[in-house]
KEVEX-856692 format. One line per field, with one value per residue (C-alpha): residue in one letter; residue number from 1; x, y, z; chain. Coordinates in pm, 1 decimal. Last residue first. Example, Ala and Ser with C-alpha at 12.3 -4.5 7.8 and 13.67 -1.06 7.14 Angstrom:
// residues 2
residuo = S	A
num = 2	1
u = 1367.0	1230.0
v = -106.0	-450.0
w = 714.0	780.0
cadena = A	A
END
This chain:
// residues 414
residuo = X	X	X	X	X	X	X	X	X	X	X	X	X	X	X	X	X	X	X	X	X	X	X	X	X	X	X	X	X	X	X	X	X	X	X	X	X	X	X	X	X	X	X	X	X	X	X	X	X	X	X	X	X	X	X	X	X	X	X	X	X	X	X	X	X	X	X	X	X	X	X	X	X	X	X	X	X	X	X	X	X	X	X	X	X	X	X	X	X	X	X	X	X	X	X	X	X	X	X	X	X	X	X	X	X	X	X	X	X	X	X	X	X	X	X	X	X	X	X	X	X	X	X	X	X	X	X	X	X	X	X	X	X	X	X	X	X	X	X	X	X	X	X	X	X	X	X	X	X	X	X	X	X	X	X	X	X	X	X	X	X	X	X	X	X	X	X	X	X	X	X	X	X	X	X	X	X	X	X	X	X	X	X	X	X	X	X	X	X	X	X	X	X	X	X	X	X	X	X	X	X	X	X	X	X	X	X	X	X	X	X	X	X	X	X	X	X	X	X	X	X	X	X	X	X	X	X	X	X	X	X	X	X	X	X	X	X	X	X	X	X	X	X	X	X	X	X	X	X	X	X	X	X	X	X	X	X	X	X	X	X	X	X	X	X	X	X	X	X	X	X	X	X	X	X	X	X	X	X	X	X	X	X	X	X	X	X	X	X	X	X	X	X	X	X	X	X	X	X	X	X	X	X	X	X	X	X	X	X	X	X	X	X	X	X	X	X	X	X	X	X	X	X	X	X	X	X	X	X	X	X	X	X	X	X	X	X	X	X	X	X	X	X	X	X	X	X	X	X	X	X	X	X	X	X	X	X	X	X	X	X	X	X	X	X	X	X	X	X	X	X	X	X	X	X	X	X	X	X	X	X	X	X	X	X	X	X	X	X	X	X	X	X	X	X	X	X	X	X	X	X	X	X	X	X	X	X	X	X	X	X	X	X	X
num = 414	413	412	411	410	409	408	407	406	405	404	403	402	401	400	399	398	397	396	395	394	393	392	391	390	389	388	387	386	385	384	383	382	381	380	379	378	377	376	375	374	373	372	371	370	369	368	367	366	365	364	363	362	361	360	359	358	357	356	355	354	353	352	351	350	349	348	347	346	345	344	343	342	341	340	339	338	337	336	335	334	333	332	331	330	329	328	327	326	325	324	323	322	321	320	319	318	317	316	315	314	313	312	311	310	309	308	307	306	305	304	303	302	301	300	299	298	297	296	295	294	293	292	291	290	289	288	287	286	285	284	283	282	281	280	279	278	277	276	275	274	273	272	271	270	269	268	267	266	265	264	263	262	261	260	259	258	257	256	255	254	253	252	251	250	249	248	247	246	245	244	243	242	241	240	239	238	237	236	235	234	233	232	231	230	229	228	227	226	225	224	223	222	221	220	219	218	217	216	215	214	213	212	211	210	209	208	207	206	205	204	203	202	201	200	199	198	197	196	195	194	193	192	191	190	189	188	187	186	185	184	183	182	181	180	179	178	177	176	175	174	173	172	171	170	169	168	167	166	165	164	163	162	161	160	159	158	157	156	155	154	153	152	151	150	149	148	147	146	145	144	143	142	141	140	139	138	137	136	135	134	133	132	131	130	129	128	127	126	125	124	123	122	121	120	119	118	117	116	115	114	113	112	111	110	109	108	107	106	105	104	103	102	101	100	99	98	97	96	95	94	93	92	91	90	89	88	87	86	85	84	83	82	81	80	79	78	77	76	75	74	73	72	71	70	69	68	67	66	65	64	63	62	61	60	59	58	57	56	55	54	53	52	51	50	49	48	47	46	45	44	43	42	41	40	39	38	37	36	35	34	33	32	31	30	29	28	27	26	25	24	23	22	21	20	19	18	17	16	15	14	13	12	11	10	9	8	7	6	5	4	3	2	1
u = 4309.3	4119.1	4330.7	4156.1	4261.3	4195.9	4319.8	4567.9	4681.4	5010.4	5115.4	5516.7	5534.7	5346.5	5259.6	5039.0	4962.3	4775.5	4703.9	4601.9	4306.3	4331.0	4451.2	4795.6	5149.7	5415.2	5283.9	5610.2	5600.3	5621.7	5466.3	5141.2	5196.2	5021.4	5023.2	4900.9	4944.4	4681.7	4756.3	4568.1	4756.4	4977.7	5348.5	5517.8	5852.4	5947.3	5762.2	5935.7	5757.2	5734.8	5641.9	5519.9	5567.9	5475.1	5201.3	5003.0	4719.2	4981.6	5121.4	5179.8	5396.4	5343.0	5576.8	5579.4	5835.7	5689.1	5609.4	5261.5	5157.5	4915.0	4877.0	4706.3	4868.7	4648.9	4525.0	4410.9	4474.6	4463.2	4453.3	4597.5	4571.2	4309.0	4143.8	3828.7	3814.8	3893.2	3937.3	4151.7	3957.8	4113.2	4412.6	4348.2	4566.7	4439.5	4304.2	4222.9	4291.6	3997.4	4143.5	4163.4	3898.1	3892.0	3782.1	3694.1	3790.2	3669.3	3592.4	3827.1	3727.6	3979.7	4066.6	4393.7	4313.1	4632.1	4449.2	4104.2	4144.0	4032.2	4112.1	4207.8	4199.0	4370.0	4246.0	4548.7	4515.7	4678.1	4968.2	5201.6	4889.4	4929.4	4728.1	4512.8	4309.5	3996.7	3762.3	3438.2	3263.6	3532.3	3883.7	4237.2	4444.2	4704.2	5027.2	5290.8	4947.3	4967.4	4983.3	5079.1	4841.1	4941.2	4693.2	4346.9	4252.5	4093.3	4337.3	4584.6	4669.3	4602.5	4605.4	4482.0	4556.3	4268.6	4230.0	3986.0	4025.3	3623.9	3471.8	3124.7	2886.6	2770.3	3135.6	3252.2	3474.3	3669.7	3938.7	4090.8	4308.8	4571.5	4791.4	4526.7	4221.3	4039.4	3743.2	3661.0	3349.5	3321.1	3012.0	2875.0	3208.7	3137.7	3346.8	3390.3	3288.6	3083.4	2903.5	2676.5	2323.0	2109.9	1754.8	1531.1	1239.5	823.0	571.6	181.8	21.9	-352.5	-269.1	70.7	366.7	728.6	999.4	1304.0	1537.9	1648.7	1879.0	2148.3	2314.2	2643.2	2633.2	2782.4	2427.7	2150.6	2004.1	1739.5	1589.3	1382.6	1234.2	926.3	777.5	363.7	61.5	-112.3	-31.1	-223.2	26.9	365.7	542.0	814.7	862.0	836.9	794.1	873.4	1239.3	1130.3	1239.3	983.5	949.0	652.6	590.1	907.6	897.1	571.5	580.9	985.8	833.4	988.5	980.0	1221.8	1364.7	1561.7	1701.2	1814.6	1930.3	2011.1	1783.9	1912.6	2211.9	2467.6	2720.8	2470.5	2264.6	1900.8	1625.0	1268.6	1069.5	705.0	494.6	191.9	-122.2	-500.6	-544.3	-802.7	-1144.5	-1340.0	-1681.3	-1857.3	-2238.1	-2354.7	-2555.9	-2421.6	-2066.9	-1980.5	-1736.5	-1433.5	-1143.2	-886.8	-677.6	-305.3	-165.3	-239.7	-501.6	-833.8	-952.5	-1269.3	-1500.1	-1647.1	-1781.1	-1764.0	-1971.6	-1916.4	-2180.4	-2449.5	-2767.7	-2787.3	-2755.9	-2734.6	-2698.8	-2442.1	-2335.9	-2703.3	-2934.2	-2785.9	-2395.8	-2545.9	-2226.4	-2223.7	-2335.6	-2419.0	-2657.9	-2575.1	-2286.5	-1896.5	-1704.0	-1395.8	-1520.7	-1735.1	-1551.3	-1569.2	-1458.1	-1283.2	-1267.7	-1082.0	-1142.1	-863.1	-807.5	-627.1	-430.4	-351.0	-468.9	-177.1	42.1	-269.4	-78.7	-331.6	-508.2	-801.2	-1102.7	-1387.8	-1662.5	-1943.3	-1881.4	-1503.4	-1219.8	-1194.0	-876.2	-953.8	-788.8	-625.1	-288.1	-353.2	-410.4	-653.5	-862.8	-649.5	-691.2	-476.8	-503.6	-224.7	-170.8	-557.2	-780.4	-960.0	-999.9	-1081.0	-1116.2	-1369.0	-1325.7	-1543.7	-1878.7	-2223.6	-2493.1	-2615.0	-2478.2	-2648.8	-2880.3	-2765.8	-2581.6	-2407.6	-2111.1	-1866.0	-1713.1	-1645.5	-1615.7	-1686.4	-1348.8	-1208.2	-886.4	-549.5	-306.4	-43.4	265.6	561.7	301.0	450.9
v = 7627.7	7628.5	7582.7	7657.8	7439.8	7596.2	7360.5	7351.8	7131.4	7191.2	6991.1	6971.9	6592.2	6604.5	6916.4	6964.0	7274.2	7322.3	7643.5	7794.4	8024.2	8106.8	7970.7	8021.8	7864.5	7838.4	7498.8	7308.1	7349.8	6979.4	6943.0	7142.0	7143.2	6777.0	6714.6	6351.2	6270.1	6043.0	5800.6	5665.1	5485.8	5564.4	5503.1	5787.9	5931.3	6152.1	6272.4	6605.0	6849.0	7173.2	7382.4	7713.3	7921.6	8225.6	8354.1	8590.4	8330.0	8134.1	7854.1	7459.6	7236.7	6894.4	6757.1	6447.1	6383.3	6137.7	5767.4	5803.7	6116.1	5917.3	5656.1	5938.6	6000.6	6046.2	6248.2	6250.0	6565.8	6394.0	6698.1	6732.4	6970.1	7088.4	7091.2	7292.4	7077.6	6710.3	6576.4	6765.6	6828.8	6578.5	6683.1	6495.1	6298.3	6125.3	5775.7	5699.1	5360.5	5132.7	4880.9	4514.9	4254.0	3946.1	3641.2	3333.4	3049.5	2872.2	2579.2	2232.3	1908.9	1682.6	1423.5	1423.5	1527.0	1681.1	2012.9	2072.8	2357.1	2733.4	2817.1	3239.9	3474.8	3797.6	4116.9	4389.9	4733.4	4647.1	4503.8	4223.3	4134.4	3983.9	3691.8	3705.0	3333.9	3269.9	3010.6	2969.8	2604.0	2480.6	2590.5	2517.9	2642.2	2391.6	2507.9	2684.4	2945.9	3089.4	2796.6	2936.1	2872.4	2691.4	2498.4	2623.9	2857.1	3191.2	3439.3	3584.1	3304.8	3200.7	2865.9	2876.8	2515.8	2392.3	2171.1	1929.3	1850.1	1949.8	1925.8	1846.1	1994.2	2337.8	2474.7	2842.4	3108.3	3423.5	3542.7	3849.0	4024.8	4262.6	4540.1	4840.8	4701.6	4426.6	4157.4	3809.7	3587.4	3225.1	2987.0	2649.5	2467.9	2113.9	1868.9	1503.9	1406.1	1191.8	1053.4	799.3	780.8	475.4	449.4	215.8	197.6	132.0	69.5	71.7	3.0	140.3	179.6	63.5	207.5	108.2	286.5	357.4	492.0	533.9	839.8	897.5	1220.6	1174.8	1281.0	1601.1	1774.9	1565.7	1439.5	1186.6	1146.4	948.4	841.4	752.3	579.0	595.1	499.9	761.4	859.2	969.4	997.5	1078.1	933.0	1020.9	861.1	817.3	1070.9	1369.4	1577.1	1907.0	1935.2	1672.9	1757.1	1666.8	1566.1	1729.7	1691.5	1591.7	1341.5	1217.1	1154.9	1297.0	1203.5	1450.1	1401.2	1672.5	1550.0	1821.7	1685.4	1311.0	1016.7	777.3	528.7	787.7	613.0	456.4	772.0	689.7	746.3	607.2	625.0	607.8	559.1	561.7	480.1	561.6	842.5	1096.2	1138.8	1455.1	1410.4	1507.0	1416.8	1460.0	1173.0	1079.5	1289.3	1131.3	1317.4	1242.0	1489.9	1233.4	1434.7	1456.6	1714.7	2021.0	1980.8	2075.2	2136.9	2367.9	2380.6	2632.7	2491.4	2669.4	2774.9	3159.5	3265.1	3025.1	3056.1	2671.9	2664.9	2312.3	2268.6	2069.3	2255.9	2513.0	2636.9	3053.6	2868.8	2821.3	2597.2	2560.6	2478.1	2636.3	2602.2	2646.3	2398.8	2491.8	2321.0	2153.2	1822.6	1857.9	2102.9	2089.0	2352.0	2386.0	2710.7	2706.6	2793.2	2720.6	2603.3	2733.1	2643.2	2472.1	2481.2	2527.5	2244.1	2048.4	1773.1	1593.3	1249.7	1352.8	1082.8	1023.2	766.7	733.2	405.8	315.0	461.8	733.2	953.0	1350.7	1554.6	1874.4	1805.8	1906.7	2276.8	2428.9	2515.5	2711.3	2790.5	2489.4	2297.2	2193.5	2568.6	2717.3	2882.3	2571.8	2338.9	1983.4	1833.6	1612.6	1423.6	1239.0	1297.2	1184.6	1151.6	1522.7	1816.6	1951.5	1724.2	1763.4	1595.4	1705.8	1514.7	1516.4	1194.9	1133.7	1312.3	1638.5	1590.2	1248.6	1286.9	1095.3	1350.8	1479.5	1601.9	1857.1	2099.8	2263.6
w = 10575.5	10236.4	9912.6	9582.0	9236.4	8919.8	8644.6	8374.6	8076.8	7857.2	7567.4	7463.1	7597.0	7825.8	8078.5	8374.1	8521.7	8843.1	8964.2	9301.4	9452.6	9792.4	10128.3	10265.8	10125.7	10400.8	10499.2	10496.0	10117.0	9988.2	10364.0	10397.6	10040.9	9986.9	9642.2	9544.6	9142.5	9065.6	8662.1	8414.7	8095.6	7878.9	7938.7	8153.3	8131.3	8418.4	8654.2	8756.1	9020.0	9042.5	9301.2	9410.5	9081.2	9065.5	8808.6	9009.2	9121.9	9254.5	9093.2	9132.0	8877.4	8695.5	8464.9	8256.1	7954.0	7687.4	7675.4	7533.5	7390.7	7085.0	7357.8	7629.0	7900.4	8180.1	8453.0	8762.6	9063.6	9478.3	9693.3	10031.1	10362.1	10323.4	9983.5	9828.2	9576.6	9721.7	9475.8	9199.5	8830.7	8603.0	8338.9	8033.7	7709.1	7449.7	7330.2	7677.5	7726.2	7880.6	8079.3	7943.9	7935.8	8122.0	7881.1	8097.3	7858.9	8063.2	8273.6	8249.0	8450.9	8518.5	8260.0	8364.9	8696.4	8897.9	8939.8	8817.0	8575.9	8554.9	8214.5	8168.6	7899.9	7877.6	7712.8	7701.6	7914.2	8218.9	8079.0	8279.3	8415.4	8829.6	8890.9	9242.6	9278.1	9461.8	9524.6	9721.7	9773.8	9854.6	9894.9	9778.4	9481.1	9357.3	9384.0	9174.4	8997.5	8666.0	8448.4	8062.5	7810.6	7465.1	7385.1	7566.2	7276.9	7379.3	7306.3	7504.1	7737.0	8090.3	8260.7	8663.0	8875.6	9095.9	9381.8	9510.1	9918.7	9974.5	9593.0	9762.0	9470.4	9254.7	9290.6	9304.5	9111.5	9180.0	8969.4	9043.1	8792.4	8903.4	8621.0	8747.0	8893.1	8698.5	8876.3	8743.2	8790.9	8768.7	8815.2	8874.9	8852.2	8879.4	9015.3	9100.3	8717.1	8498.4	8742.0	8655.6	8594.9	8600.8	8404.3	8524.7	8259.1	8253.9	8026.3	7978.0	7690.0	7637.3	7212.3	7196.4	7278.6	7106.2	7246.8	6982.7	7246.9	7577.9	7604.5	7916.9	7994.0	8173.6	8529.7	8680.4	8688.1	8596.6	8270.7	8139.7	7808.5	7695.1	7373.5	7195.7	6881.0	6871.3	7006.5	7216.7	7559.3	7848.3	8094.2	8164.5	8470.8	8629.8	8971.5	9347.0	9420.6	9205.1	9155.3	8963.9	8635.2	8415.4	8113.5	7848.6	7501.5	7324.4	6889.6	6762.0	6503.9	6618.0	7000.9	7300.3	7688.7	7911.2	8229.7	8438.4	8699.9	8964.0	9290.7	9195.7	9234.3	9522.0	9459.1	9509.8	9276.6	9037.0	9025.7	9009.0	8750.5	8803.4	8468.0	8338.0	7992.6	7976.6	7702.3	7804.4	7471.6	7533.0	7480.2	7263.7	7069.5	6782.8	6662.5	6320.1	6291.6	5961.0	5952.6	6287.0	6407.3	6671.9	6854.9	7020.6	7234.8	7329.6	7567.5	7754.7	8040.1	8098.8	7800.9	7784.1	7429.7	7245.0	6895.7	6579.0	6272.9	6243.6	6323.3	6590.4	6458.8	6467.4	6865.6	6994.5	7361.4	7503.3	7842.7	7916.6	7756.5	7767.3	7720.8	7348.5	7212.3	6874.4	6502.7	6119.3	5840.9	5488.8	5533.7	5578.7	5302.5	5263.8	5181.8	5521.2	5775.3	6152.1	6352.6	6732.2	6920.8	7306.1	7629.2	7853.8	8182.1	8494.2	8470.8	8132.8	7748.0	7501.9	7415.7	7235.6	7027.1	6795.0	6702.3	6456.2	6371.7	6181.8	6141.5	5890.2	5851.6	5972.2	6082.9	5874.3	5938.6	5953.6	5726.6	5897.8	5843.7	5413.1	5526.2	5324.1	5639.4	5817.5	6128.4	6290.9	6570.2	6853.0	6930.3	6928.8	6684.3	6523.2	6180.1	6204.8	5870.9	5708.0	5358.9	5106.3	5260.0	5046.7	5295.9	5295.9	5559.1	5854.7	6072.8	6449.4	6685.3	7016.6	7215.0	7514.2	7597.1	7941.6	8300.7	8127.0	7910.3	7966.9	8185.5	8239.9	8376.1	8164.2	8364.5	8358.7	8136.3	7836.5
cadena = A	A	A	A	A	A	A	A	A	A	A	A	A	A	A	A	A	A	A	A	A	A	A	A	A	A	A	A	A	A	A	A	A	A	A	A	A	A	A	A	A	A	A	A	A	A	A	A	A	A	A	A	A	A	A	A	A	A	A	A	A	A	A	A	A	A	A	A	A	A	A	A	A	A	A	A	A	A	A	A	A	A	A	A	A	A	A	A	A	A	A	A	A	A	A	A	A	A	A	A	A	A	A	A	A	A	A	A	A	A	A	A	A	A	A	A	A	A	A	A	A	A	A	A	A	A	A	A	A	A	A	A	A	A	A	A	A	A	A	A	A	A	A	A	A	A	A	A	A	A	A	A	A	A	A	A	A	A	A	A	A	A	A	A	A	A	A	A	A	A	A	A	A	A	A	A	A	A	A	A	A	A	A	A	A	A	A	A	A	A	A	A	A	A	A	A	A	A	A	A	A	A	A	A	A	A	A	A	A	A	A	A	A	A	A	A	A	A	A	A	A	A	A	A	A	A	A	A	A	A	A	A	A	A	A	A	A	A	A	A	A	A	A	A	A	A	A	A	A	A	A	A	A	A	A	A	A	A	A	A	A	A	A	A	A	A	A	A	A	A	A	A	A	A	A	A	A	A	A	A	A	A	A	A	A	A	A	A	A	A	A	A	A	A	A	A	A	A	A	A	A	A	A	A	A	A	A	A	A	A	A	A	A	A	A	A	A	A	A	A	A	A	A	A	A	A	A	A	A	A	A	A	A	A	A	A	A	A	A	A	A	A	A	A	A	A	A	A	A	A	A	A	A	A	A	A	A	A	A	A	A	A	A	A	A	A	A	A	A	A	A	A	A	A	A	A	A	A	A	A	A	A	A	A	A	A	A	A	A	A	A	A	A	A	A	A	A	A	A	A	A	A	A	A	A	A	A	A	A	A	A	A	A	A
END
């Protein structure tokens, strides 16, 4: 969809060809082609062409296709829903214009410059066909009633009810919108900006070469706008992080979290508002690592402050079972780190992890108690658990949990 229609008559004006093809008794014509805005199929009852007068024909339609740069597209003429015995179209070896009755299938070539509405015309007693366009606009300067200048990112859109979205405009123009050509018909506007209220005008009435214009004011329907929000788990922490698309300097924030989505209810994390601008942060302590929380980040002391969320922050992932890691680094000197976890079958059972030798004695062992499941690093260091009696070679680690035993191979390089 093209931001803008410009006002332009293919080839600088109309473009036409005549010939003799069908006989003088025509009760319909439809326009038939192989581009968006013009149907293929020749049964269908939006083809028919409006008489508008004797011997005249004529087909408003939509072309959202063509652009830069420009198309070439197929158009067809049918007579009562027939094709004659002779056919028509562009030869491009005689030049722009030229009939070519050996043309197969029947169809003319034809360039549009510019997506948007066309008048396609036949006259089904000389035969000749041409394309202009609609001289109708509409146009629209928007400005925010407390900035009093056009706000950073309007977005303004013209519709119709026949045809659905006409054009948008998302780029900030001087020194206004305009949309041009247009046809007759019932329009709207829309306008929108970030932290204003989106205003519609409604029930336009163009006529054929009317021209129209609206002020449309914005206002603000907030000091804040939270342009995004990201959150970061380790362990039982949670890390919000979250910034603001405008000036919020001297705006605070108050954190709600729950554990499910719904606002009501939430408990307020935070005692005092959290300061920043544009970057905010805010470290909440889980009570369980591995449960889903969800969080509102709310402007503080704002009853109709602005609310964003929920912001769902996912729980760790819980081994369903127990494992003994391989020990980082492997060869060690002069300490190991060794992972494992409990699993939640095991959870909550006796913990032990010991040290042997490659013949069987034992060098250490060490009592956890009981652990809950979840991931756990067990450090061993025997250059002091063992005061560095121990030399290099090949060592065990077992762990055990409950009444399950793990081991690994483990080699210690002085």
């Amino acid at each position: 969809m093209l931001k803008i229609f410009k006002h332009i008559l293919l080839a600088s004006g109309l473009v036409c060809f005549a010939f003799n093809l069908f006989g003088d008794t025509v009760s319909s014509i439809q326009l038939v082609g192989n581009f968006s805005g013009i149907t293929c199929d020749p049964d269908d009852p939006g083809n028919n062409m409006t008489s508008i007068g004797d011997s005249e024909w004529v087909k408003l339609r939509f072309i959202d296709e063509p652009g830069a740069p420009p198309d070439t597209i197929d158009f067809k003429f049918t007579m009562n829903g027939e094709y004659g015995e002779e056919h028509w179209g562009w030869s491009f070896e005689h030049g722009w214009g030229i009939a070519d009755l050996a043309w197969n299938p029947p169809n003319i070539v034809a360039v549009l410059p510019d997506s948007g509405y066309y008048y396609f015309h036949f006259n089904d007693t000389s035969y000749v066909y041409s394309l202009n366009r609609p001289s109708g606009e509409i146009s629209a300067s928007v400005i925010s009633k407390e900035l009093d200048e056009t706000p950073a990112g309007t977005i303004v859109t013209l519709m119709n009810s026949e045809d659905g979205i006409i054009g948008v405009f998302d780029e900030l123009p001087e020194p206004l919108y305009l949309f041009t050509p247009l046809p007759p018909a019932v329009y709207s506007i829309h306008a929108a900006a970030p932290a204003h209220s989106d205003t519609t005008i409604s029930n336009i009435n163009l006529i054929e070469g009317g021209s129209l214009h609206f002020e449309i004011t914005l206002y603000k329907n907030t000091a804040v706008t939270i342009s995004s929000a990201t959150y970061e788990r380790k362990d039982n922490e949670i890390i919000l992080s979250w910034s603001t698309g405008n000036d919020c300097a001297g705006i605070g924030f108050d954190i709600y979290r729950g554990e499910n989505s719904s606002y009501s209810g939430m408990e307020k994390r935070n005692l005092n508002p959290i300061y920043g601008e544009p970057e905010y942060g805010f470290l909440d302590t889980g009570e369980n690592r591995y449960a889903d929380y969800y969080y509102y980040i709310v402007e503080a002391d704002e009853i109709n402050g602005v609310k964003y969320g929920p912001i769902k922050a996912e729980g760790l992932i819980l081994d369903a079972r127990n494992s003994l890691g391989q020990n980082y680094p492997n060869p060690f000197n002069p300490s190991t780190a060794i992972p494992y976890s409990v699993g939640e079958i095991e959870g909550n059972q006796k913990v032990t992890i010991s040290f042997f030798d490659v013949s069987g004695k034992t060098i250490s062992t060490n009592e956890l108690g009981e652990k809950p499941a979840g991931n756990y690093t067990f450090i061993w260091n025997p250059s002091i658990s063992e005061k560095g009696k121990i030399p290099s070679g090949v060592y065990y680690c077992n762990l055990t949990i409950g009444k399950k035993r793990y081991s690994r191979k483990m080699i210690l390089l002085r």
